[in-house]
C-alpha positions in Angstrom: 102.8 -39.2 75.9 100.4 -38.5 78.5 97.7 -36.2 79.6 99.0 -35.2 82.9 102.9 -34.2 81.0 101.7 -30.7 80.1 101.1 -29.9 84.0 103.9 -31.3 85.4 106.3 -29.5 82.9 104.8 -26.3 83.5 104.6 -26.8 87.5 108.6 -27.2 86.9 109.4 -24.3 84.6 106.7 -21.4 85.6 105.8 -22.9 89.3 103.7 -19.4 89.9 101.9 -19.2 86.6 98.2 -19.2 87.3 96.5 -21.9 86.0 93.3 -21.6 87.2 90.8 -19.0 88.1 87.2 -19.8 89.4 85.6 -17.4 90.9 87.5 -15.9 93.6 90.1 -18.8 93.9 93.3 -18.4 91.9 95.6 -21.3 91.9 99.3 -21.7 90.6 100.6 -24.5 88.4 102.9 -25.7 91.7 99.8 -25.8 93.9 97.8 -27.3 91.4 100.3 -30.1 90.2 100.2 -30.8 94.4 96.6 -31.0 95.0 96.2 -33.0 91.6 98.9 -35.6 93.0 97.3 -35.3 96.6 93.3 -35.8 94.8 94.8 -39.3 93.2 96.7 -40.5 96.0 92.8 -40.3 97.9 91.3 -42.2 94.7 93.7 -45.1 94.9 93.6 -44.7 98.6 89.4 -45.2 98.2 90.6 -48.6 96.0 91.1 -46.8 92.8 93.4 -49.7 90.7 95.3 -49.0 87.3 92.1 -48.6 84.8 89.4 -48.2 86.8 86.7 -45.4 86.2 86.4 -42.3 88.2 83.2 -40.1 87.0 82.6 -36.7 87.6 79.1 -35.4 87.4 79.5 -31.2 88.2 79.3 -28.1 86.7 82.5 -26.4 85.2 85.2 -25.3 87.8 88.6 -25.7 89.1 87.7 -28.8 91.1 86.9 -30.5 87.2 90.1 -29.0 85.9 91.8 -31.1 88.8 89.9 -34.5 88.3 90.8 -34.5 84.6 94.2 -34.7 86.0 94.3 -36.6 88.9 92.2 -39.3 87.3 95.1 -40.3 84.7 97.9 -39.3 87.4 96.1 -41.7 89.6 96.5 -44.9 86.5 92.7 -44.9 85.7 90.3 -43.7 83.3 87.6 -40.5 83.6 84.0 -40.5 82.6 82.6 -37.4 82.4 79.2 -37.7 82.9 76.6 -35.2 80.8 75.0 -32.4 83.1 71.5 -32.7 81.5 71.1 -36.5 81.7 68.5 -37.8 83.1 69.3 -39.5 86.6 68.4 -42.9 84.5 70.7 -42.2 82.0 73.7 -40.7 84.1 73.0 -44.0 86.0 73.6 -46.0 82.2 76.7 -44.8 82.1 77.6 -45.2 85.3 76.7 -49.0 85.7 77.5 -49.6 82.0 81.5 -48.9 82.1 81.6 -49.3 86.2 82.5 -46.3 87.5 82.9 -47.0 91.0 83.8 -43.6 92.6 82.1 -40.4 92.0 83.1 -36.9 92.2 79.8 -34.5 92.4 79.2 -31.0 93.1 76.4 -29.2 94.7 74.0 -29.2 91.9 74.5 -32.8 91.2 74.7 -34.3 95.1 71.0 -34.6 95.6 70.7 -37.2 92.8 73.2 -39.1 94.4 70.7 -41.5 96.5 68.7 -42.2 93.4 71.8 -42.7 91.6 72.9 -45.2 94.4 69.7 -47.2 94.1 70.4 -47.2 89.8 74.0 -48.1 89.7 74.8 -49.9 92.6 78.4 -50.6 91.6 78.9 -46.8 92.8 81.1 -47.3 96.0 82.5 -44.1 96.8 81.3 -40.5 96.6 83.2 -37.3 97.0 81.6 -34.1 97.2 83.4 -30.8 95.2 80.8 -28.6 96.0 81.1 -25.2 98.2 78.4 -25.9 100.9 78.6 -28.7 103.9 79.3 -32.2 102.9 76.0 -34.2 102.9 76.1 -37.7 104.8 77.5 -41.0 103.1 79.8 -38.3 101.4 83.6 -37.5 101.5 84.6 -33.9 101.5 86.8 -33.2 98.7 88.9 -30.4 100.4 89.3 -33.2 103.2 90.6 -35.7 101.3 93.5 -33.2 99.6 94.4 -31.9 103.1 94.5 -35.5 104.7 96.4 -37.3 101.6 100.0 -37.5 100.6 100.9 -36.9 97.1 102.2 -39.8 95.0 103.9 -40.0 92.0 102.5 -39.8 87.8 101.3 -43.2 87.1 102.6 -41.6 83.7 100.1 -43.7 81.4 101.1 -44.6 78.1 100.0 -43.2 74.6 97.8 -45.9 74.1 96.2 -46.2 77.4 92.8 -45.3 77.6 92.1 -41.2 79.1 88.5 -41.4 79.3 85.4 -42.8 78.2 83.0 -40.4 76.8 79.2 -41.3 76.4 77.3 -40.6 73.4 73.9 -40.4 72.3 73.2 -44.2 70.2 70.9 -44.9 67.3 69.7 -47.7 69.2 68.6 -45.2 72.2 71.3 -46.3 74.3 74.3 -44.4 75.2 78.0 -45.9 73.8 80.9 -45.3 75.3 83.7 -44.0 73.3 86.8 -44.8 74.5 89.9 -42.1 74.1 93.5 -42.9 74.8 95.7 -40.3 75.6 97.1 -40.5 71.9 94.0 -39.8 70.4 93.1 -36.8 73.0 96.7 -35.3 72.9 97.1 -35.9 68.9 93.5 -34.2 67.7 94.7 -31.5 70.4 97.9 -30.6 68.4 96.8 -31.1 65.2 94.0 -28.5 66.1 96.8 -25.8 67.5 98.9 -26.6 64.4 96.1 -25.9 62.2 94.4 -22.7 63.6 97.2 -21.3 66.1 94.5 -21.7 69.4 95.9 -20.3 72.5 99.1 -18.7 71.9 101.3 -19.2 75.2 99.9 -16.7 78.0 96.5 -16.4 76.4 93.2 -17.4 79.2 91.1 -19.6 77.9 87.1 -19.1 78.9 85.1 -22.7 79.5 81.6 -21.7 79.3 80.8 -24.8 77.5 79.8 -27.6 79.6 83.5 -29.3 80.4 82.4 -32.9 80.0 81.6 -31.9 76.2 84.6 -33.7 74.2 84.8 -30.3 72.1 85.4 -28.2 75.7 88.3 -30.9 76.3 90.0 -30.4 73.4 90.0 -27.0 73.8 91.1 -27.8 77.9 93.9 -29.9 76.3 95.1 -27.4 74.1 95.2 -24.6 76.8 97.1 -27.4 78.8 100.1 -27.8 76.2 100.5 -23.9 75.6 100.1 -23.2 79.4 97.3 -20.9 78.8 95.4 -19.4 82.1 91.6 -22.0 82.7 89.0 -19.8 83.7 85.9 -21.2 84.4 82.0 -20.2 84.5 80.1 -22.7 86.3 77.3 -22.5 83.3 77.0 -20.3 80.0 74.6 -17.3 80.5 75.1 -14.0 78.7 76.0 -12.0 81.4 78.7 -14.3 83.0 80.1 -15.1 80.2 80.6 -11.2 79.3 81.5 -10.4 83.0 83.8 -13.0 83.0 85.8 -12.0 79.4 85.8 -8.2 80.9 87.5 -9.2 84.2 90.0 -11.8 83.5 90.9 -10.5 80.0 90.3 -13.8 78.3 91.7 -14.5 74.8 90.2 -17.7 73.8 87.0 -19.1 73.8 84.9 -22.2 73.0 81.3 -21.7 72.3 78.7 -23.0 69.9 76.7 -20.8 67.7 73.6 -20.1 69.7 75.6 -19.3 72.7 78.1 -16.6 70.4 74.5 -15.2 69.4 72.8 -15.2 72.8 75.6 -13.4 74.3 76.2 -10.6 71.2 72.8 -10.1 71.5 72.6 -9.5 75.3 72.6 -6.0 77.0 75.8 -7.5 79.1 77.7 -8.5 75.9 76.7 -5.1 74.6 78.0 -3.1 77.1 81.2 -5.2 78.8 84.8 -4.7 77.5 85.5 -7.9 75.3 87.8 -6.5 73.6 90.2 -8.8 75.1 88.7 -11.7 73.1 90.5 -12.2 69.7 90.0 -15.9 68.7 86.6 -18.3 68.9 86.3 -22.1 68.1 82.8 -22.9 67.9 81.3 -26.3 66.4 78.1 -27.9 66.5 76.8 -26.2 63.2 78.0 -23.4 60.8 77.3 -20.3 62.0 74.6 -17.8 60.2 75.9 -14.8 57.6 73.2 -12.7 60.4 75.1 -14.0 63.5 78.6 -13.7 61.8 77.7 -9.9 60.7 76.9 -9.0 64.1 79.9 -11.2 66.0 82.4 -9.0 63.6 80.2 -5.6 64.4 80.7 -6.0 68.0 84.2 -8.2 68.2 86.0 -6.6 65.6 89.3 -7.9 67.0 88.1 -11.9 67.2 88.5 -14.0 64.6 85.9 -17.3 64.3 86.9 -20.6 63.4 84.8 -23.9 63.1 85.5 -27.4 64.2 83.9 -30.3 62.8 84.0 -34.0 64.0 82.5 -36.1 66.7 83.6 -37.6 69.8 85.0 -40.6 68.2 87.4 -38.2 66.4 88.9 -37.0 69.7 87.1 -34.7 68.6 88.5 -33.1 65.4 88.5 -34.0 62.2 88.3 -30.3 59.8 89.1 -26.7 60.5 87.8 -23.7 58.8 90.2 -21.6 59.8 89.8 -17.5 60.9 91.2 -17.2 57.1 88.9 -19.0 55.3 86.5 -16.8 56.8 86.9 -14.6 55.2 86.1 -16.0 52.1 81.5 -15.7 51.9 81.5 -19.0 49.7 83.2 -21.1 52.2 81.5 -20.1 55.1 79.0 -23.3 55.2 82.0 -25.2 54.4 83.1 -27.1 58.0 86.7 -26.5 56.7 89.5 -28.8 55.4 91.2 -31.7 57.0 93.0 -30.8 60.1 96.8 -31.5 60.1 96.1 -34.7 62.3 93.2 -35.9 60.3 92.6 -38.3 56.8 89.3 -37.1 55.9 87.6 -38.8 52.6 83.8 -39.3 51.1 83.2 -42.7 50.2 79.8 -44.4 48.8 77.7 -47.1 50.6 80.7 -49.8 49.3 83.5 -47.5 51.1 85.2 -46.8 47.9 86.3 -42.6 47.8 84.1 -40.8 45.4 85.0 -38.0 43.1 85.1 -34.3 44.3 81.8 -32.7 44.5 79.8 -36.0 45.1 77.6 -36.5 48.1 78.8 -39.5 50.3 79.4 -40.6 53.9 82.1 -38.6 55.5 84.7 -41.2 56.9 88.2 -39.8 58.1 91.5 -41.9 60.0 94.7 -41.0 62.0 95.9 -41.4 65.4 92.7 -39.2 67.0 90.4 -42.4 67.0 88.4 -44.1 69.4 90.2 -47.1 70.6 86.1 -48.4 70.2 82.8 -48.6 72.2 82.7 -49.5 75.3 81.4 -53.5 76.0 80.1 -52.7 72.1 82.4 -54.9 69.6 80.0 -55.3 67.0 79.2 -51.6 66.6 82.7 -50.7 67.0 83.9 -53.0 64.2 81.0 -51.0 62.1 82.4 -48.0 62.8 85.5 -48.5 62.2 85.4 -50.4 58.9 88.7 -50.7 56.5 90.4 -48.2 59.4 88.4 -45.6 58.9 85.6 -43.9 61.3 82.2 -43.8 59.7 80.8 -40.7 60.7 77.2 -41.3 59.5 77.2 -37.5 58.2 76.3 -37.1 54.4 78.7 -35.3 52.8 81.3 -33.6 49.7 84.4 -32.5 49.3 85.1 -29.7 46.6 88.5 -29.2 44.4 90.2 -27.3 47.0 89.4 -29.8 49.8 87.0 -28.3 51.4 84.1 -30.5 53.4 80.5 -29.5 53.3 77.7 -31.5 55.4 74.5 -32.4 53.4 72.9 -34.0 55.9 72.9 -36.9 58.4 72.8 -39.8 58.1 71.9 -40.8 61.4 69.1 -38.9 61.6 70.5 -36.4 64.6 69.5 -32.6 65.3 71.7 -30.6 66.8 70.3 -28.4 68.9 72.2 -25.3 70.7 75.1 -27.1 70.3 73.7 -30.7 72.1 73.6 -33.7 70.1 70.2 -35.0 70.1 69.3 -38.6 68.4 66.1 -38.8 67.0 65.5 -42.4 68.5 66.1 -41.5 71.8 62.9 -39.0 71.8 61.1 -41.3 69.6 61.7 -43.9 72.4 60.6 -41.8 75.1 57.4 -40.4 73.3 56.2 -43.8 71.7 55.2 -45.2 75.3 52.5 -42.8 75.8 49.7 -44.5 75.5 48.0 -42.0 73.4 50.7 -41.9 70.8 50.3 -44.3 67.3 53.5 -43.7 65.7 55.8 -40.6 66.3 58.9 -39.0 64.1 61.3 -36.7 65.2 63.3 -34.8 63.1 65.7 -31.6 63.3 63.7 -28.0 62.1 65.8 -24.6 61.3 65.0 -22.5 64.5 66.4 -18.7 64.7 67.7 -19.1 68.2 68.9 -22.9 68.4 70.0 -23.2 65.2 67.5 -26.6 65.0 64.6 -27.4 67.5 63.6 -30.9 68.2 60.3 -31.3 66.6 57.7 -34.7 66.9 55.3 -35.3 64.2 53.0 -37.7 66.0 49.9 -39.8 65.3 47.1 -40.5 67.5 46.0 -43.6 68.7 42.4 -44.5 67.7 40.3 -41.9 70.4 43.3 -41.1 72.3 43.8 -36.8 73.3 46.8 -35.9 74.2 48.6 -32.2 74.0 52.2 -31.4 73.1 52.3 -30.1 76.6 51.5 -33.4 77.9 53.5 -35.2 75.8 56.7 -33.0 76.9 56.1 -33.8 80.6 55.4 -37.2 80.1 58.9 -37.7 77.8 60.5 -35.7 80.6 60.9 -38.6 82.9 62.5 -40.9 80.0 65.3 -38.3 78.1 67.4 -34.8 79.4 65.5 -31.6 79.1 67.3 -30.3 76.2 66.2 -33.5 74.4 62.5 -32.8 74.6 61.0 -31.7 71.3 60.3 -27.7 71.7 57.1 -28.1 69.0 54.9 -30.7 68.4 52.5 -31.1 65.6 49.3 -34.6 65.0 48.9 -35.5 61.6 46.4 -38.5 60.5 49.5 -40.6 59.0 53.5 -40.3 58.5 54.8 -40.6 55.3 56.1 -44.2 54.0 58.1 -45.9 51.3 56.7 -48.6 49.9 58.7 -50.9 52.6 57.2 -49.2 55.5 60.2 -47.3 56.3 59.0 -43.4 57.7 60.1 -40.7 55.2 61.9 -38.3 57.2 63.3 -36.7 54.4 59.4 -35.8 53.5 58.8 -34.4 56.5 61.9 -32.2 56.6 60.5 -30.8 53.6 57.1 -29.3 55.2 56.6 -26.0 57.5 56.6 -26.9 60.5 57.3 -22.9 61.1 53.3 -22.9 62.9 54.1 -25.6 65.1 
């Protein structure tokens, strides 16, 4: 059981099914399965050995669909680095699991010298881009038309896939590591549940491909031999244009993108009537949103993943069906067929329906660990089970509902955002005392990122300043959109802040 199964099988039974489309390049499942063989016989011909990590910092396209593969075909292991890193903290991940070759696009090839100078363990760069090759780079299209193909390395079920890097309480990215079970398992138990991608449907990636959520959807569409098309980056009008020309059936998006692009003049006026089925995670979506989704696609039908990347990433589905149903709409669904899902209190014992706990769930979809991390991963994974850190309860019918998190994170259009990080980031400004981030309802990103921050003694500083001062430290999307200066933070009598105290405030005039 391994990734790379799926393409060879359809290579052999439909050779001229497309299998991608990007832009105006349209390529077959026989032509891909030979460049994908071709693209790993030029990793392990760069020194690539059995395990080793290949990265892949680019925007969505056919060139990523072919690195997902050629990776595993080649015996080693992807990291798909996050877009809207920072160069320090793409670097992080780079040094931290040594990931000696790098595949970047043109967006991404000007931070390769300062990525050089950070990770130094990077040996190897190919470029996947459309423009000239820049110097102390191999051309991509070079390396396919000047190696041989060589044969599946066919990995095993429990060899690692990837490593995926997430956001860390501590401020540090961990890397999660995925084996092919885990990937291929949460895949099938998410088809099984919901009926994704019915054979011959075209699947849309708009979300950013090295998102876990995009690559279960990419796995799905894999085993069904569904059509990839690819957007570079989500925007309202490609995304629209894109549904209306290649008649796509299936999409992943979260729920400020599904509102962004039903409230565009594109998404308004293109044919997407094509589009009858869309997963989105990240956060329920709101009754407004959901109204005007079903107003304009009458024909597509929603449902919600919930989990996290150490899940693979699903761990409950509310289905198109339970839609339907008003009460369970802020419900993230039920266990999906591949998923154990139980609350348990702070002694990991499972607590009666309707009682808030920590949402902990096993099966075959688990991280084989963090990366380099044993303590944390032996945390995690208590008693077998992966400890989410959400807050949550189950009702009579089995239904999960979020209450909160425990870890303190915001989820902001979609991105995971750990309050530590920005707190990290923020607190070296010399003007800042104490700072507290927290998540706050915003209309179009479902949460902003807001600081509540405290002055050092005759220090001025603006949130403007602040922002661009952070900016260095943490991604874009991580900065806090408002900012407000308070004489104190809340405290218990132990000192600790009191988030949950400032969650309770409007923060609406910030």
């Amino acid at each position: 059981m391994q990734i790379t199964q799926s393409l060879s099988q359809t290579a052999q039974a439909v050779p001229q099914h497309v299998v991608t489309v990007y832009r105006d390049r349209r390529r077959t499942a026989a032509e891909t399965a030979d460049r994908v063989a071709r693209l790993a016989g030029a990793f392990r011909g760069l020194g690539a050995q059995d395990g080793d990590r290949i990265g892949i910092l680019s925007l969505n396209s056919d060139r990523y669909h072919e690195v997902l593969l050629a990776t595993p075909w080649a015996g080693c292991v992807v990291n798909p680095v996050n877009v809207r890193w920072s160069a320090a903290e793409i670097a992080y991940s780079l040094a931290d699991c040594g990931t000696d070759l790098l595949v970047v696009d043109d967006a991404f090839a000007p931070l390769v010298p300062e990525l050089r100078a950070l990770a130094p363990n990077v040996t190897s760069v190919i470029h996947a881009g459309e423009g000239a090759v820049p110097a102390g780079m191999l051309g991509y299209e070079a390396l396919i038309a000047s190696t041989a193909p060589i044969e599946d390395a066919r990995r095993h079920g429990d060899d690692l896939y990837g490593i995926f890097y997430t956001g860390g309480t501590t401020g540090t990215p961990k890397g999660v590591m995925l084996s092919h079970r885990a990937c291929l398992t949460s895949a099938m138990g998410s088809l099984v549940t919901t009926g994704m991608l019915n054979r011959g449907g075209v699947l849309l990636h708009a979300a950013p491909m090295f998102h876990l959520a995009d690559l279960a959807a990419w796995t799905i569409a894999c085993l069904t031999r569904a059509t990839h098309v690819m957007v570079p980056s989500f925007t309202p009008a490609g995304v629209a244009a894109a549904i209306e020309e290649h008649r796509v059936t299936d999409a992943l998006l979260v729920p400020t993108m599904i509102q962004m692009l039903i409230d565009s003049p594109e998404g308004r006026s293109a044919d997407l009537s094509s589009l009858t089925r869309i997963m989105y995670g990240a956060s329920p979506i709101s009754e407004a949103v959901l109204e005007r989704t079903h107003a304009l696609l009458p024909e597509a039908r929603l449902t919600q993943a919930y989990g996290m990347t150490e899940l693979a990433p699903v761990a409950t589905l509310l289905t198109a069906e339970d839609h339907d149903d008003p009460a369970l709409r802020r419900s993230c669904g039920r266990p999906a067929a591949h998923s154990e899902v139980r609350i348990v209190g702070p002694d990991d014992v499972e607590l009666p329906r309707g009682e808030v706990g920590e949402i902990v769930a096993r099966g075959d979809h688990l991280m084989a660990g963090y990366w380099n991390k044993e303590t944390e991963t032996a945390e995690a994974l208590r008693g077998g089970w992966m400890h989410t850190g959400d807050a949550g309860y189950m009702n009579e019918d089995g239904y999960v509902f979020v209450a909160d998190r425990i870890k303190d994170m915001v989820i902001t259009g979609g991105e995971n955002v750990y309050s530590v990080e920005v707190e990290n980031a923020l607190a070296k400004h010399p003007a800042v005392a104490q700072v507290a981030v927290i998540g706050v309802p915003d209309e179009e990103w479902g949460e902003r990122v807001h600081a509540v921050v405290v002055l050092a003694p005759g220090a001025s500083v603006t949130g403007d300043e602040l922002r661009d001062f952070a900016r260095v430290h943490i991604a874009n999307y991580k900065l806090p959109r408002s900012v407000a200066f308070v004489e104190a933070l809340p405290v218990s009598g132990a000192g600790k802040i009191l988030k949950r105290d400032l969650r309770q405030r409007d923060w609406s005039r910030s």
